[in-house]
C-alpha positions as CSV (number, residue, x, y, z in Angstrom):
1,X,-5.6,53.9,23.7
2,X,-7.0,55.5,20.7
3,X,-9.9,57.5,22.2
4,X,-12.9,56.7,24.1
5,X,-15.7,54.6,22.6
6,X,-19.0,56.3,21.3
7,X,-20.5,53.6,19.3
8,X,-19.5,50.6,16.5
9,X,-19.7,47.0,16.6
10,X,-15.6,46.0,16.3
11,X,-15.6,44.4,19.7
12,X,-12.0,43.4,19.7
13,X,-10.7,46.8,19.8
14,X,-12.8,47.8,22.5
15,X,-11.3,47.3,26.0
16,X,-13.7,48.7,28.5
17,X,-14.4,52.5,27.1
18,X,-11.6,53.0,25.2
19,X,-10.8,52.3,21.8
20,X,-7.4,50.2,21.4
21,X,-4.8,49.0,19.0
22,X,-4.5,44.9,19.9
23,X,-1.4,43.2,19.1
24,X,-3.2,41.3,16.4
25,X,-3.5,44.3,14.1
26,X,0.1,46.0,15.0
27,X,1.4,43.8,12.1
28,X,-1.6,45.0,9.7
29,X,-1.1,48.4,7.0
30,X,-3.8,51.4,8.0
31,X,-5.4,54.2,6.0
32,X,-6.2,57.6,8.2
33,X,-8.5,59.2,6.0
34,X,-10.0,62.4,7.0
35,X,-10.2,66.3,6.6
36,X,-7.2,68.5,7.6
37,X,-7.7,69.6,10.9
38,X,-9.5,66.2,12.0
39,X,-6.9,64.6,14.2
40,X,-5.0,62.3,11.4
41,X,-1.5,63.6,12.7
42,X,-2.8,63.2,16.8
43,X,-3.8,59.4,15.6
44,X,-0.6,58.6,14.4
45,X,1.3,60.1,17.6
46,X,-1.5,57.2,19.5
47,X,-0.5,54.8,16.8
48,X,3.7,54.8,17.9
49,X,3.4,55.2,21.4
50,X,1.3,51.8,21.0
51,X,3.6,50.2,18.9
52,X,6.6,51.2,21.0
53,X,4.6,49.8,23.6
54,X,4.8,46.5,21.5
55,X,8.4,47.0,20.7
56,X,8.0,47.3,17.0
57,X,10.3,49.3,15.3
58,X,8.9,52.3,13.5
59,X,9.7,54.7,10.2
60,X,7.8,57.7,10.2
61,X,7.7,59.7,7.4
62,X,6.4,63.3,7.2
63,X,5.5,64.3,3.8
64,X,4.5,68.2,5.1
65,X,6.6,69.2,6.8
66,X,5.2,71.8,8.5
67,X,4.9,70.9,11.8
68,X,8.4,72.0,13.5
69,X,7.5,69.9,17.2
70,X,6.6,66.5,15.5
71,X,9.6,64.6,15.8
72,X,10.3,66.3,19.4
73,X,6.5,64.8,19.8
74,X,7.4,61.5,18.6
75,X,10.4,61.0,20.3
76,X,9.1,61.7,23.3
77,X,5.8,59.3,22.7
78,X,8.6,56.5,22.2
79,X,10.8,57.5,25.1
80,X,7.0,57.1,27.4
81,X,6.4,54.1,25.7
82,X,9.9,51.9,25.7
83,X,12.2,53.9,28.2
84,X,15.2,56.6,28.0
85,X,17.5,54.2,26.0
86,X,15.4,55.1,23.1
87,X,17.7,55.2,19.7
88,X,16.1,58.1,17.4
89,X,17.3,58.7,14.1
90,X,16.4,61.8,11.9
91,X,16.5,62.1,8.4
92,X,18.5,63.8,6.9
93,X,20.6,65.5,9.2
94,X,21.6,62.0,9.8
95,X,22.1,60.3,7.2
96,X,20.9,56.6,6.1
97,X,23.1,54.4,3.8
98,X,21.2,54.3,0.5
99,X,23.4,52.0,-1.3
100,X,23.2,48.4,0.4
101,X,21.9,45.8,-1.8
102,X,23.5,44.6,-5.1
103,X,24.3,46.9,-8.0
104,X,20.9,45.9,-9.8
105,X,18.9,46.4,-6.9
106,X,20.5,50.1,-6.1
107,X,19.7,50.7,-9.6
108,X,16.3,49.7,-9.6
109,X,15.4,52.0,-6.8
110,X,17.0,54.9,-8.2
111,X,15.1,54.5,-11.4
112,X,11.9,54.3,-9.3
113,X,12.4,57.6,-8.0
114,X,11.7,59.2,-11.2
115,X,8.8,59.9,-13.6
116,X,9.5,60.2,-17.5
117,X,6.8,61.2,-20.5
118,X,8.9,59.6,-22.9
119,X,9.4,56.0,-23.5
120,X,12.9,57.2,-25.2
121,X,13.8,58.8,-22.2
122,X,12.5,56.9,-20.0
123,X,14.8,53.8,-21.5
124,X,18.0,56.0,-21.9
125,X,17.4,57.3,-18.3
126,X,17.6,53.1,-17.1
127,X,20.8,52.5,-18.9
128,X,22.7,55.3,-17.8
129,X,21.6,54.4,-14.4
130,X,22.5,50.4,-14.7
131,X,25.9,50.9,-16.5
132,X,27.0,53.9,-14.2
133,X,26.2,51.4,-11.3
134,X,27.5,48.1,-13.1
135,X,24.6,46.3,-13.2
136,X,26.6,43.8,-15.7
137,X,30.1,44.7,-14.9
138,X,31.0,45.8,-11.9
139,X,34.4,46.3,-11.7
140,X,34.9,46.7,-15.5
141,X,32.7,50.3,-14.3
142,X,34.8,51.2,-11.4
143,X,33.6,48.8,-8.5
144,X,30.8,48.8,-6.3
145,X,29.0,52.1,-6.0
146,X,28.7,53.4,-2.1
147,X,28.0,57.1,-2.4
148,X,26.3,59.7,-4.7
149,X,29.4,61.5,-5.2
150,X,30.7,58.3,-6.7
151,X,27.5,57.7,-8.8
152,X,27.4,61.0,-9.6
153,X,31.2,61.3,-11.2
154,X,30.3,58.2,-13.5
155,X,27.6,60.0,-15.2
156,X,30.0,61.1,-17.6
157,X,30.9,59.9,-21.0
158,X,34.7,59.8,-20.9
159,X,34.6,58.0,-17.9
160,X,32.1,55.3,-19.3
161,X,33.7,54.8,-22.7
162,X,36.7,54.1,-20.4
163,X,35.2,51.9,-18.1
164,X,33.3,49.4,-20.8
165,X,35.8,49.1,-23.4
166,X,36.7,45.8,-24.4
167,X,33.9,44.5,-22.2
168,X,30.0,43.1,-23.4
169,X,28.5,46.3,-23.1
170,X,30.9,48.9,-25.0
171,X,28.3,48.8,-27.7
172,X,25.5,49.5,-25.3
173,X,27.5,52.8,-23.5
174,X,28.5,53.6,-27.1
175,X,24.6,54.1,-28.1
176,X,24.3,55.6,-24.7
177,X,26.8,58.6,-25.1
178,X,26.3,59.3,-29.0
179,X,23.0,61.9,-28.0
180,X,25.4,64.5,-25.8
181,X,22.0,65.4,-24.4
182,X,21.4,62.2,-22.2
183,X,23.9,62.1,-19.5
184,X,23.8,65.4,-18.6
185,X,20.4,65.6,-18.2
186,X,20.0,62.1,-16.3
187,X,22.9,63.7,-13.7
188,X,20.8,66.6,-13.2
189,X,18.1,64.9,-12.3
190,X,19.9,63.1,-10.0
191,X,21.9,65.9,-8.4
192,X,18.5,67.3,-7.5
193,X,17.7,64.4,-6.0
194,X,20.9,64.0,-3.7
195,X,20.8,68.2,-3.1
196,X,17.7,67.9,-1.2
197,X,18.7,65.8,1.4
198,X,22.6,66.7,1.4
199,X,24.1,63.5,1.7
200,X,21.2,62.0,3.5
201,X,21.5,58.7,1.5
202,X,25.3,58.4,2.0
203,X,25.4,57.8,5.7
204,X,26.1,54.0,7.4
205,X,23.0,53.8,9.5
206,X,19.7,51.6,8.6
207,X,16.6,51.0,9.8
208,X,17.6,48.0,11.8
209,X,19.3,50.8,13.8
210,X,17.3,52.8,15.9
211,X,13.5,52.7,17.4
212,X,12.2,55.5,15.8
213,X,13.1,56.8,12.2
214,X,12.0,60.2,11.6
215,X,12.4,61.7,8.1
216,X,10.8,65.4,7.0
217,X,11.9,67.5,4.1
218,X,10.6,70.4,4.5
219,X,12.0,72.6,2.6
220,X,12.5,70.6,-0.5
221,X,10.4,71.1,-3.8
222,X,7.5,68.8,-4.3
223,X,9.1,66.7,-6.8
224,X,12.4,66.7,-5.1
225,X,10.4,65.5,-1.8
226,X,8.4,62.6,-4.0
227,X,11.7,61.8,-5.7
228,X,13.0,61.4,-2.1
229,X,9.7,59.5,-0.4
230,X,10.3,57.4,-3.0
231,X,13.8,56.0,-2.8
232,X,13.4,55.4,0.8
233,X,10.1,53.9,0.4
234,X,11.9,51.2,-2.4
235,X,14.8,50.8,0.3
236,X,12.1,50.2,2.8
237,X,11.4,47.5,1.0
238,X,14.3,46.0,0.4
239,X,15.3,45.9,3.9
240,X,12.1,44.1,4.6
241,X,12.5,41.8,1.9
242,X,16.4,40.9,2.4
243,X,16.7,38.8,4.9
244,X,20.3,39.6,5.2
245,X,18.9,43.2,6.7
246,X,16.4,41.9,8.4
247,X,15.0,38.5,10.4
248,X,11.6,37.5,8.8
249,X,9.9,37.8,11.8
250,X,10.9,38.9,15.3
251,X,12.0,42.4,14.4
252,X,8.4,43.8,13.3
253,X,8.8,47.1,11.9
254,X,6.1,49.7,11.0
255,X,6.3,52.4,8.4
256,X,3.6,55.3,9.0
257,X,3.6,57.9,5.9
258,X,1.8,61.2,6.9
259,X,-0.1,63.2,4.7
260,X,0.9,60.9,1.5
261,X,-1.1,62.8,-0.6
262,X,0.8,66.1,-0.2
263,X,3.5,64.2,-2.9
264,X,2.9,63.1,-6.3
265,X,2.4,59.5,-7.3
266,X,3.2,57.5,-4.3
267,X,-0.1,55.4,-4.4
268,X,1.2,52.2,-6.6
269,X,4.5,52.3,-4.6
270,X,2.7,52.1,-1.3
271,X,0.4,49.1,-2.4
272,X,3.2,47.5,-3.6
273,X,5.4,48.2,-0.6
274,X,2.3,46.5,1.8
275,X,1.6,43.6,-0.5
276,X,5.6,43.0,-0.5
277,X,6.2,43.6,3.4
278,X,3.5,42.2,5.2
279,X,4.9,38.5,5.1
280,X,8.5,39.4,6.4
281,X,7.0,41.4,9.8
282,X,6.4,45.0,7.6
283,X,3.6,46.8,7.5
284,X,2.6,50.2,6.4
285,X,-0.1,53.1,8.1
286,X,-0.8,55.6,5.5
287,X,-3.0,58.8,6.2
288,X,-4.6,60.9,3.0
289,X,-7.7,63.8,3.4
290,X,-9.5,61.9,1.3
291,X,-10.8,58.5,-0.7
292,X,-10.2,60.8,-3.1
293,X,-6.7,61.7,-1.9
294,X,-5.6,58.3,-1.7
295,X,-5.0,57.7,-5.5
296,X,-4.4,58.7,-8.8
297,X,-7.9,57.5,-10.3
298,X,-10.8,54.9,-9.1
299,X,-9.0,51.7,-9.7
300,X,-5.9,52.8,-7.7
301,X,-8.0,54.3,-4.0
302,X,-9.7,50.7,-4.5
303,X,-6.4,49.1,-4.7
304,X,-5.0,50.8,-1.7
305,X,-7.9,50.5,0.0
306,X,-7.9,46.7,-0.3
307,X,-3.6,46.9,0.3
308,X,-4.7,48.3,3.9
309,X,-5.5,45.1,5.5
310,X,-6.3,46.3,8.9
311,X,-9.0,49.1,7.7
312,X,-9.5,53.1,7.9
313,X,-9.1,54.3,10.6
314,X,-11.7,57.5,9.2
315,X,-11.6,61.1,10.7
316,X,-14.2,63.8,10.3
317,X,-14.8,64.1,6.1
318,X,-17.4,65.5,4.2
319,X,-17.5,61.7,1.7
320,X,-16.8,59.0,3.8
321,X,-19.1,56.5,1.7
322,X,-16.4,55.2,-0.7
323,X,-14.7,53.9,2.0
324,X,-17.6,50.9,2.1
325,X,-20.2,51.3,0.1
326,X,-23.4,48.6,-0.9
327,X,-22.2,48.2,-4.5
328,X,-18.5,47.5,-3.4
329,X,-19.0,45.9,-0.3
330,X,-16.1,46.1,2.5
331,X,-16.2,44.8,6.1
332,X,-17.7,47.9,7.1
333,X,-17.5,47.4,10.9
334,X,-16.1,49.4,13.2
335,X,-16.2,51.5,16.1
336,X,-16.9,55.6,16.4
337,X,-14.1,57.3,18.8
338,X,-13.6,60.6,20.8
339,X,-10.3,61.8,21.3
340,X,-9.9,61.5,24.7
């Protein structure tokens, strides 16, 4: 139950008084838009005891912080839902293995966690990455990367030069290390990265593993905390996508992001996560203060909007008209819910 009914028109979640969550839209992505204070964060706790209920599998991701008895919440919302046999994970005091998938596809998530200004960069920043993870040559680099102490000792010159001589991309490394500048600044970034969570990414567990996922960072920077949010939003992904991690369907999971808006950026990674996952039994809830909140300009809160399949769920906010308006019409049905 998600409150008690006081008015609206979307019949099928109506049972009785209450407002509910039907199986039918477990599988479907959901904005909670609303002011703080308005009951986003309560919603959610509704939204996984219901789909504990339903035995999905669920990733929740706190992107405050601030709130020291959420998980304990959310564990116990789970444990009233499915049982004591409950298996709770919480990142990053226990860590998740960040390095399953090929070389390339490790690569490309790493890469996503970062924002350049510089197309130079920007392309020296993706080479480092790919040849210290042998994109191209594996074992001409070392083998297969499984940690970010490994990754971290190959961001080094010597040891590239090394690695890729004699081999179809010693010309490429050699470009690579001539500007002293690039590695050492591509490792920093990276060891900023794997300092904030402490090893978080180098652990054996995935989300396949437990019921409930629980990752907070609340004491990391902003941009360490996006850079974060958005590796395990790209491994997300992948695990959805891979069917070698995860049966197409029968092993539903959902991935609620709380308080999005609080990092920098995630909006296009978010549409693209719920466009990617919502044919292999993935979906994704995502809860903002805003329309406004929701995206970097216009084009992108549309976009996101439209990625939500199942709707907004909307809280108490001083503009809720973009959320379906006459000259950009939406199914504007719904019902209006107290917190019961």
């Amino acid at each position: 139950m998600l409150g008690v009914v006081v008015d609206g028109d979307l019949d099928e979640m109506r049972q009785g008084k209450h407002a509910v969550l039907p199986e039918a839209y477990a599988n479907r992505s959901f904005q909670l838009s609303g002011k703080p204070g308005s009951g986003k964060t309560v919603t959610a706790e509704r939204l996984v005891f219901l789909l504990a209920k339903m035995g999905r599998r669920i990733v929740y991701v706190d992107c405050k912080g601030t709130d020291p008895d959420l998980a304990m919440r959310l564990s116990a919302a789970c444990i009233a839902a499915r049982g004591p046999g409950v298996r709770v994970h919480h990142f990053p005091s226990e860590p998740l293995n960040g390095w399953i998938g090929t070389p390339a596809e490790v690569a490309n998530r790493l890469i996503a966690t970062q924002d350049t200004t510089e197309p130079y960069y920007e392309s020296t920043l993706q080479t480092a990455v790919r040849v210290a993870m042998g994109v191209h040559a594996s074992q001409a680099a070392g083998g297969t990367v499984t940690s970010s102490t490994e990754l971290m000792r190959r961001f080094d010159a010597a040891f590239l030069t090394r690695a890729y001589q004699g081999t179809s991309q010693q010309s490429l490394v050699a470009d690579l290390v001539r500007d002293r500048q690039v590695l050492p600044g591509v490792k920093m970034r990276f060891a900023a990265l794997f300092e904030a969570v402490a090893g978080g990414f180098d652990g054996t567990a995935s989300y396949g593993d437990a019921d409930l996922i629980f990752l907070s960072l609340p004491f990391a920077s902003k941009a360490d905390a996006t850079a974060v949010v958005r590796l395990l939003l790209a491994d997300f992904t992948h695990y959805c996508s891979d069917p070698s991690r995860k049966d197409r369907r029968g092993d539903d999971v959902k991935m609620i992001i709380d308080e999005a808006s609080a990092l920098t950026h995630l909006s296009d990674q978010i549409i693209d996560l719920a466009e990617r996952v919502r044919d292999v039994g993935g979906s994704v809830d995502v809860s903002n203060q805003s329309f406004e909140g929701s995206g970097d300009n216009e084009d992108q809160r549309k976009r996101l909007r439209g990625a939500m399949a199942g709707g907004t769920i909307l809280h108490s906010s001083d503009n809720p008209e973009p959320f379906g308006t006459a000259d950009d019409p939406v199914d504007t049905r719904g019902v209006v819910v107290q917190a019961a």
